[in-house]
Backbone as CSV, one residue per row, in Angstrom:
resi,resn,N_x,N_y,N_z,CA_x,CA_y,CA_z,C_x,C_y,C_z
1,UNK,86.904,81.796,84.654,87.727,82.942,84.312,86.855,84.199,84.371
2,UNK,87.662,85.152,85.481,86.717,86.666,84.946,87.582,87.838,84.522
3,UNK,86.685,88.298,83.589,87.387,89.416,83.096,87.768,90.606,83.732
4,UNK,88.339,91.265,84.004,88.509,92.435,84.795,88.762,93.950,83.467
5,UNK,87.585,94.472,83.270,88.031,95.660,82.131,88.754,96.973,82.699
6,UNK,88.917,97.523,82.311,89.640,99.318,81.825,88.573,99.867,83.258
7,UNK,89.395,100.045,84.004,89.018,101.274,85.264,87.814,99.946,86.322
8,UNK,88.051,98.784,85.931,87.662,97.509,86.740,87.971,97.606,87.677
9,UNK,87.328,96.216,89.050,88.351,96.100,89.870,87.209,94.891,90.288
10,UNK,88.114,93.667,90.263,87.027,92.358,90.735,87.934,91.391,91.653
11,UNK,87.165,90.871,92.849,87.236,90.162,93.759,87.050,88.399,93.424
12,UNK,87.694,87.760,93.831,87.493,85.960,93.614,87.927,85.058,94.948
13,UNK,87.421,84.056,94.438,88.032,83.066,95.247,88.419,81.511,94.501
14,UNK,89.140,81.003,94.837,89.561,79.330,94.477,88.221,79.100,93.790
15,UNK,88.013,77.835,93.066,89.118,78.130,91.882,88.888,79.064,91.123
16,UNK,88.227,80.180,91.052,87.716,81.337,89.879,89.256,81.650,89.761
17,UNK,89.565,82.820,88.525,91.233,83.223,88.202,90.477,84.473,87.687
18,UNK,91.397,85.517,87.956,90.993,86.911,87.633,91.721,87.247,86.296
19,UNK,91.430,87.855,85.419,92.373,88.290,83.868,92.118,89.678,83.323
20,UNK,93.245,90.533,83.431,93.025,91.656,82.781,94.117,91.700,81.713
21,UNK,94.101,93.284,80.688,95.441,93.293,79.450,95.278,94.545,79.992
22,UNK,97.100,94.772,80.057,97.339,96.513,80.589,98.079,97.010,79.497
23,UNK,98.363,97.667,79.298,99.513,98.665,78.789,100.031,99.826,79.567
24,UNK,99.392,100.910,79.589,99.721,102.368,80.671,99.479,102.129,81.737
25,UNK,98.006,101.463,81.931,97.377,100.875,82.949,98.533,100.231,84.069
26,UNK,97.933,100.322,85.615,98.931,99.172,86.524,97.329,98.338,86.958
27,UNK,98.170,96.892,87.412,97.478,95.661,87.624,97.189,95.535,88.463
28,UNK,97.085,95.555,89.896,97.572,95.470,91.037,96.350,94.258,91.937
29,UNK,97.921,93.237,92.216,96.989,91.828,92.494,97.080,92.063,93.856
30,UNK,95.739,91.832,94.422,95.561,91.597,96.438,95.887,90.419,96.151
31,UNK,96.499,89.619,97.273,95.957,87.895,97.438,96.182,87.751,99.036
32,UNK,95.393,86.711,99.113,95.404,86.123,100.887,95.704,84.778,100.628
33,UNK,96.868,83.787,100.483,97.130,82.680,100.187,96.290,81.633,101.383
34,UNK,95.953,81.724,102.287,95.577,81.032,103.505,94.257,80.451,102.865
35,UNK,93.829,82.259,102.366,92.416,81.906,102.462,92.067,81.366,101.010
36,UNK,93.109,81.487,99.607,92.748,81.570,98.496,91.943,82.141,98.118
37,UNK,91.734,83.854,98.235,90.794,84.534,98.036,91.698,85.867,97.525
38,UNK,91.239,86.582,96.513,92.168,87.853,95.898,91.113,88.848,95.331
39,UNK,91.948,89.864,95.164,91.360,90.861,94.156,92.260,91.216,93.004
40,UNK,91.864,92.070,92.080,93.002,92.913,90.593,92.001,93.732,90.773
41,UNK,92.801,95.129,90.530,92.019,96.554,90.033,92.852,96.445,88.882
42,UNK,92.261,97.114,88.013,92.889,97.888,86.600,92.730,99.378,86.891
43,UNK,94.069,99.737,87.062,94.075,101.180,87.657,94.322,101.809,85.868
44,UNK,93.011,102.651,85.720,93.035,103.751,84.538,94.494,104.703,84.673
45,UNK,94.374,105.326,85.721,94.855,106.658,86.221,95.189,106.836,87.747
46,UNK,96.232,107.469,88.150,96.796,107.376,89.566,95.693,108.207,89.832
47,UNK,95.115,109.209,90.248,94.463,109.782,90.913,93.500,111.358,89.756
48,UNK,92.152,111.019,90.159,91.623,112.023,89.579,91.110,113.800,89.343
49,UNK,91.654,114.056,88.106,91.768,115.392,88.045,90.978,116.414,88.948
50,UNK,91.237,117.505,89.888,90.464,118.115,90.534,89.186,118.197,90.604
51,UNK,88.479,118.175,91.542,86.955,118.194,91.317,86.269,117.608,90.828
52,UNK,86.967,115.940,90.470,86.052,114.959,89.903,85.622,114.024,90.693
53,UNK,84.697,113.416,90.645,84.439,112.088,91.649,84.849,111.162,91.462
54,UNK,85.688,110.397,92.073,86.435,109.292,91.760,85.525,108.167,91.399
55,UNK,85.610,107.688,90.564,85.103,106.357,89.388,85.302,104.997,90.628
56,UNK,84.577,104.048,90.379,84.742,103.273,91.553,86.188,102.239,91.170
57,UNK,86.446,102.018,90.199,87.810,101.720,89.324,89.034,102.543,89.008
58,UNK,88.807,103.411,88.704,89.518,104.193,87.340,90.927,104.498,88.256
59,UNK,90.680,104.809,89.298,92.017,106.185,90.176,92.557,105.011,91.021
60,UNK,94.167,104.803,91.262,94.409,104.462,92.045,94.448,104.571,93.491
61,UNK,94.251,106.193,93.650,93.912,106.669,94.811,92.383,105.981,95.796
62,UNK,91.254,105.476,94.772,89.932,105.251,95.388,89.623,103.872,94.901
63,UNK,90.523,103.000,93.591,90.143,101.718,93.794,90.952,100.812,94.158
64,UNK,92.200,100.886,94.650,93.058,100.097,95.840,92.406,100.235,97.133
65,UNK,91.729,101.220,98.189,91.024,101.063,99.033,89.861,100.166,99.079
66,UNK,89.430,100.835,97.720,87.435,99.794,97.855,87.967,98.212,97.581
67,UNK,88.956,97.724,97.127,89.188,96.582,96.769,89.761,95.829,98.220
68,UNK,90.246,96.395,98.682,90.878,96.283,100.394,89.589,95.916,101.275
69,UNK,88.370,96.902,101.045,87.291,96.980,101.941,86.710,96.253,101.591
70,UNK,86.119,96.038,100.418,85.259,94.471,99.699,86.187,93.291,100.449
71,UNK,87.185,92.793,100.216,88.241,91.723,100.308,87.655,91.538,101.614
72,UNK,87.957,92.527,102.877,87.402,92.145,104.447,86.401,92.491,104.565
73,UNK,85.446,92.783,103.663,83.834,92.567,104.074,83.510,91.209,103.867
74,UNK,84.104,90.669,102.566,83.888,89.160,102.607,84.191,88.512,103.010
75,UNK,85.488,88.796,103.472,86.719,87.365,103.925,86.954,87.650,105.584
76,UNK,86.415,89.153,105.972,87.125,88.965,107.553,88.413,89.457,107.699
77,UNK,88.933,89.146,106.437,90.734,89.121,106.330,90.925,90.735,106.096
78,UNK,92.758,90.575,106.896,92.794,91.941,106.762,94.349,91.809,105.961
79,UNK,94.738,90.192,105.904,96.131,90.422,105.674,96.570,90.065,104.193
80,UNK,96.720,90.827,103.534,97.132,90.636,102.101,98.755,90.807,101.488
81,UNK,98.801,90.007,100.175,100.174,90.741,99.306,99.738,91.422,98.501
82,UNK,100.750,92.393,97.939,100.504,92.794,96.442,101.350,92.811,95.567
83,UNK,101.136,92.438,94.609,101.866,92.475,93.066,101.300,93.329,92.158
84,UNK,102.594,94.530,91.736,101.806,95.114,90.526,102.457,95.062,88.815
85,UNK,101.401,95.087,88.118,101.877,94.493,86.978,101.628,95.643,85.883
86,UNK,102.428,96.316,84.980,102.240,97.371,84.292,102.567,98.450,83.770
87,UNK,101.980,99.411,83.667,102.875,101.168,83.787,103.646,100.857,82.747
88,UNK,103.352,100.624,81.588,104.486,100.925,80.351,104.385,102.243,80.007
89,UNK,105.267,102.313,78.950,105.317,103.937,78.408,104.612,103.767,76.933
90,UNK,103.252,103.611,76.529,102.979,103.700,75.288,102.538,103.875,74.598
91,UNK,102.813,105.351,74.761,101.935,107.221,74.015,103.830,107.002,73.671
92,UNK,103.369,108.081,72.095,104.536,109.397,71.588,105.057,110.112,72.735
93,UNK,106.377,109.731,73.316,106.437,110.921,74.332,107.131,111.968,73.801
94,UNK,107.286,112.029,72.511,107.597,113.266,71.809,106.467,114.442,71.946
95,UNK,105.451,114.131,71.755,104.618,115.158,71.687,103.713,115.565,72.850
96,UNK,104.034,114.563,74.164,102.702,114.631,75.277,103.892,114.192,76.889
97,UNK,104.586,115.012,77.406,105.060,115.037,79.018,104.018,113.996,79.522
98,UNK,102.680,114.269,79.425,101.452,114.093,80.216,101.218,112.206,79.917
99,UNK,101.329,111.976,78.921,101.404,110.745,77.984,102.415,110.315,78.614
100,UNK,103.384,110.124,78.515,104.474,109.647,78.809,104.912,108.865,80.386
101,UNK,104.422,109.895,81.376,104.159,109.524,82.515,102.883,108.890,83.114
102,UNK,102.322,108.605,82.022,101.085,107.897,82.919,101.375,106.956,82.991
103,UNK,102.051,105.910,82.649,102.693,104.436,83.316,102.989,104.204,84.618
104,UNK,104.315,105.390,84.706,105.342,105.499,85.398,104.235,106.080,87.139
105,UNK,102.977,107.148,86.694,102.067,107.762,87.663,101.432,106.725,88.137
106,UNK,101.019,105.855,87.671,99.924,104.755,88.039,100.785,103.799,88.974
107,UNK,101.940,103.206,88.085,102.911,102.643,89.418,103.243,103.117,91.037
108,UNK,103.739,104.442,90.756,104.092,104.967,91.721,103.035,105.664,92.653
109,UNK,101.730,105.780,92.244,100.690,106.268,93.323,100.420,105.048,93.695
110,UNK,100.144,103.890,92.809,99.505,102.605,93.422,100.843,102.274,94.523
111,UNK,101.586,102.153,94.782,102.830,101.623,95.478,102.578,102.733,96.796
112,UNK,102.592,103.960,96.304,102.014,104.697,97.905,101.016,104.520,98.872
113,UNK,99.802,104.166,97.997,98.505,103.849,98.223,98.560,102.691,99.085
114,UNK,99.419,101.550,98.803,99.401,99.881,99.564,100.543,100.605,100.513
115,UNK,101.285,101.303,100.561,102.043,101.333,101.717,101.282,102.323,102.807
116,UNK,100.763,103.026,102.190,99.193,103.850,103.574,98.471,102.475,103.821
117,UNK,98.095,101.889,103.076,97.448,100.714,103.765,98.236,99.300,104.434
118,UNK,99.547,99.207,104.225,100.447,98.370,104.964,100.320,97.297,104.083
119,UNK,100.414,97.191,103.060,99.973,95.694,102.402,101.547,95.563,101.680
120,UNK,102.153,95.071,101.863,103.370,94.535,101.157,103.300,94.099,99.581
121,UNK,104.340,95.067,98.917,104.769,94.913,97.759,105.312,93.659,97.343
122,UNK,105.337,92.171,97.237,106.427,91.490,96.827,106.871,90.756,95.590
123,UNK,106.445,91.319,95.013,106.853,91.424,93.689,106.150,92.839,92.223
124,UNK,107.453,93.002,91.357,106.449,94.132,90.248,106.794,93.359,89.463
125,UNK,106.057,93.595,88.081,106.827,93.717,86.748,106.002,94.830,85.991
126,UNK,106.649,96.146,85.966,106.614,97.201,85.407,107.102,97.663,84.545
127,UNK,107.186,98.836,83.902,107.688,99.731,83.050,107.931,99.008,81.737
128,UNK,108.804,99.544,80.716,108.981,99.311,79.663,108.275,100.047,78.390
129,UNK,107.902,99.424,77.091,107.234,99.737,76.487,106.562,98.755,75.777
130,UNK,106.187,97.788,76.462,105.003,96.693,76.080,104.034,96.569,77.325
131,UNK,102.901,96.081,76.301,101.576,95.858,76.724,101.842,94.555,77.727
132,UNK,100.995,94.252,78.175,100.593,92.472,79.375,99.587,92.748,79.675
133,UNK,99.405,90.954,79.619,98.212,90.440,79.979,98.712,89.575,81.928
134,UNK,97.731,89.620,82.283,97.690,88.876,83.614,96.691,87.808,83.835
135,UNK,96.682,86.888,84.331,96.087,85.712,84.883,96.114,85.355,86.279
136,UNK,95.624,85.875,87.387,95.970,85.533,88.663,94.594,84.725,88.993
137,UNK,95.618,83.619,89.706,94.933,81.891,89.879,94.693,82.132,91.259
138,UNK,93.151,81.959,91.762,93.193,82.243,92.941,93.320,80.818,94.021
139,UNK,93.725,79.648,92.750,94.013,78.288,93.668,95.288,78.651,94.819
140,UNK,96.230,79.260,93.867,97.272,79.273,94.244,98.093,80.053,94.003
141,UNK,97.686,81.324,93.657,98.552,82.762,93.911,98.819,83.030,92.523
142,UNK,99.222,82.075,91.531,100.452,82.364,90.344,99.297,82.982,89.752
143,UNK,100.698,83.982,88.949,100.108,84.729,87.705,100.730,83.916,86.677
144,UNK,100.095,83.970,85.659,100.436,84.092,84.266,100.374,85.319,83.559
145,UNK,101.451,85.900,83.084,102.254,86.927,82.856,102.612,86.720,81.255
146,UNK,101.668,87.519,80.326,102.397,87.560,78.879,102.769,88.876,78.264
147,UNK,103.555,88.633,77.634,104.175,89.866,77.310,104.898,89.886,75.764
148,UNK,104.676,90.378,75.062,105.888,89.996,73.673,105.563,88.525,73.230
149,UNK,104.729,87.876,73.355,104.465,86.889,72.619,104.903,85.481,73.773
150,UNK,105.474,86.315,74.489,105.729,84.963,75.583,104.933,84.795,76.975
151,UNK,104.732,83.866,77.402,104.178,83.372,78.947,105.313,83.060,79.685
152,UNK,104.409,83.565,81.110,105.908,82.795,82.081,104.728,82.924,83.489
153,UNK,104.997,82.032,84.020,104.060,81.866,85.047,105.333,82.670,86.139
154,UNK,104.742,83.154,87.534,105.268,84.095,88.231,104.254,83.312,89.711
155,UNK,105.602,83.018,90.561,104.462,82.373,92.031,104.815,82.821,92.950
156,UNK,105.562,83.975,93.161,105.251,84.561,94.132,104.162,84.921,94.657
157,UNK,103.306,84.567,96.075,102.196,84.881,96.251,102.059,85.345,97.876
């Protein structure tokens, strides 16, 4: 099992399983079923504030690419899925616009980001206002998906 932390982004293969916990955060699983080989970023933030250098994790804008480029430096492979898992709402959005949308920002830049790179969406589980955890099995694609006190394995891969 590896951990994947806050503005992470880690690469595996069979049998290793990748595990992160999101809340605002999005998840976003590479996988190559052929090869049983994947990545997860833990996207902090869709893209970083002017004039900053993008974190090799943190922005969805700069760690959905490097995770793409690692994946076919190792594997050769160019052909991946993605699943993203995340983007709740859960800041006060009484008091913070800015708060409120960072769920909803992280989803929707990461989803632009894989479609500049052609990688197919096929499956989310987004939004809301609860936290998840993820488990992606790089035997065989499935996540384990908790949420509210429950598991549910998810195999689309």
């Amino acid at each position: 099992m590896i951990h994947v932390g806050v503005a992470e982004w880690k690469i595996a293969r069979a049998p290793d399983a990748l595990r992160t916990t999101l809340g605002s955060c999005a998840g976003i699983v590479l996988y190559n079923a052929q090869e049983k080989v994947g990545g997860l970023a833990h996207i902090l933030l869709a893209e970083p504030p002017g004039g900053k250098i993008a974190a090799r994790g943190k922005y969805a804008t700069s760690a959905i690419p490097d995770v793409v480029e690692e994946l076919k430096k190792k594997t050769g492979l160019s052909l991946f899925t993605a699943r993203i898992f995340g983007g709740a709402s859960m800041f006060d959005t009484f008091h913070s616009r800015f708060l409120q949308n960072i769920g909803d920002d992280n989803v929707k830049v990461s989803r632009e980001v894989l479609a500049k790179l052609n990688i197919p969406v096929i499956m989310e589980d987004v939004g809301g206002t609860l936290g998840r955890s993820i488990t992606v099995y790089m035997d065989d694609g499935r996540v384990l998906l908790r949420t509210n006190g429950k598991e549910k394995y998810v195999y689309k891969a």
